[in-house]
C-alpha positions in Angstrom: 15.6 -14.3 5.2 13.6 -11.6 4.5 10.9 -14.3 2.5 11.2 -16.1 5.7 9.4 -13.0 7.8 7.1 -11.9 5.9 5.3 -15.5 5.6 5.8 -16.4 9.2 4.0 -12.7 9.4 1.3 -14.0 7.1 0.7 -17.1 8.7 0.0 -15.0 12.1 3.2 -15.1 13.9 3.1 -11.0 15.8 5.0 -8.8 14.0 6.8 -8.7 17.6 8.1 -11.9 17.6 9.0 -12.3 14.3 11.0 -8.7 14.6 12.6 -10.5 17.7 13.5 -13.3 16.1 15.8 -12.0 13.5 16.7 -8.7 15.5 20.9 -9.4 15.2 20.3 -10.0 11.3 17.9 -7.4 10.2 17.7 -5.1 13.2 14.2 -5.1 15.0 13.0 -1.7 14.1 13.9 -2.5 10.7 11.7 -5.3 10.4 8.4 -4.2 12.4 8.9 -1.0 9.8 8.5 -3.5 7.1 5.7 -6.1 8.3 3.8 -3.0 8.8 4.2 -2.2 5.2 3.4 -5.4 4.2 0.4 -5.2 6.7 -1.0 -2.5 4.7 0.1 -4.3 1.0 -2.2 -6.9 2.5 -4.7 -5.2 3.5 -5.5 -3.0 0.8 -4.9 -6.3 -1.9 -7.9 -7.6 -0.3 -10.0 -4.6 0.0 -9.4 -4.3 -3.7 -10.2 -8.1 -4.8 -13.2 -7.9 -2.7 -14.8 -5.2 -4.3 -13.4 -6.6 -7.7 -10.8 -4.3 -8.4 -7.9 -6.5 -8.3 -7.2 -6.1 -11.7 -7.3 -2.6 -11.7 -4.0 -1.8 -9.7 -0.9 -3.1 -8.8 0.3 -3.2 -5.1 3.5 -3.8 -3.6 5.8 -3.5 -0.9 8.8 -1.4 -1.4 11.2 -4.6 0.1 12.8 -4.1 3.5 15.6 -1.6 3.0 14.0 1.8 3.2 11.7 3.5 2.4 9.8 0.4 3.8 6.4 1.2 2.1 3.5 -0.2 0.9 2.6 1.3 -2.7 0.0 1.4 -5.3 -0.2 2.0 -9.3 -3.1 1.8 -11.6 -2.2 -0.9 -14.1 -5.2 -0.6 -16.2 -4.3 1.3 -19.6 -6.5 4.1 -20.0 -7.9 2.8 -23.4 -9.2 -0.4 -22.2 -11.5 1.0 -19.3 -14.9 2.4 -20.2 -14.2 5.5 -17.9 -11.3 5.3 -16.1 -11.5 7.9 -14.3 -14.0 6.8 -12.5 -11.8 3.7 -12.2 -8.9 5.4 -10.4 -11.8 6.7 -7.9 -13.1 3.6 -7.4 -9.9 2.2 -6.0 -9.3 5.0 -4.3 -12.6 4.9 -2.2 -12.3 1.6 -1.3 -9.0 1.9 0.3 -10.3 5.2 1.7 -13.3 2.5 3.5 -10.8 0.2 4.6 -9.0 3.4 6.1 -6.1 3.1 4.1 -5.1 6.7 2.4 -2.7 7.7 -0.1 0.3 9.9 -0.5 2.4 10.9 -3.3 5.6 9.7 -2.4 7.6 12.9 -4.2 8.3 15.6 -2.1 7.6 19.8 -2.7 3.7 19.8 -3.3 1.5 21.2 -0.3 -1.3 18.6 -1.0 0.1 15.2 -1.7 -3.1 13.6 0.1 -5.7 16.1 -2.1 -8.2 13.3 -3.1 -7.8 15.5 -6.7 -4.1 15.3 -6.8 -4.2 11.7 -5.9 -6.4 10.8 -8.6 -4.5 13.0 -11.3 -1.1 11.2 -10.5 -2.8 7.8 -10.7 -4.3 8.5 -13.9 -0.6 9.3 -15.1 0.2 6.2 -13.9 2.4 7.4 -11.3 3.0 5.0 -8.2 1.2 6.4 -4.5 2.1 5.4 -1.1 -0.2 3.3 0.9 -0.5 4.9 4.8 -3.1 3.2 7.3 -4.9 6.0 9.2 -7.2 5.6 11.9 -10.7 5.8 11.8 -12.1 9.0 13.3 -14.5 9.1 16.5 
């Protein structure tokens, strides 16, 4: 079922309606938690192939049972890039222009969005959250 959502959410149906349509299965909250998940998933795929990173990082959504998130991971090895550093960066500016931001999803640090932090964690090849943030005036 939950296959069934998410590609009549692909194919345009409003997260809405689709969350109406299975709200005695999955619960309606449940499911407009997930599309937008896999909203962001989307969107930041694309913003990555386009600027010809796809190969550089792995994104996913979480599945619909919580944490309900859209997530990231660097799947280049650190030996095959020229400079990956620069790399990690890279991806991380172009979600950053597609407004998409990163989090580390553990808890206890101050700055889990510190571009620096961010960067380190996906150097180690640590999974980030993907969180859609508005655009400032």
């Amino acid at each position: 079922m939950v296959d069934a959502v998410t590609a009549a959410f692909r194919s345009g149906t409003p997260a809405s309606d689709v969350a109406r349509s299975v709200a005695s299965a999955l619960g309606r909250d449940r499911v407009e938690e997930y599309l937008a998940a896999v909203a962001v998933h989307d969107a930041a795929r694309r913003a990555l192939d386009e600027a010809g990173l796809g190969f550089a990082a792995d994104v996913s959504v979480s599945g619909i049972d919580v944490p309900r998130e859209a997530r990231l991971v660097v799947v280049v090895d650190p030996g095959d890039a020229l400079d990956h550093d620069m790399l990690v960066r890279r991806v991380r500016l172009t979600l950053r222009d597609r407004h998409i931001a990163m989090d580390h999803p553990r808890g206890g640090y101050e700055n889990t969005t510190d571009d620096t932090f961010i960067d380190e964690a996906l150097v180690n090849g640590e999974t980030v959250r993907l969180v859609e943030v508005q655009p400032r005036d």
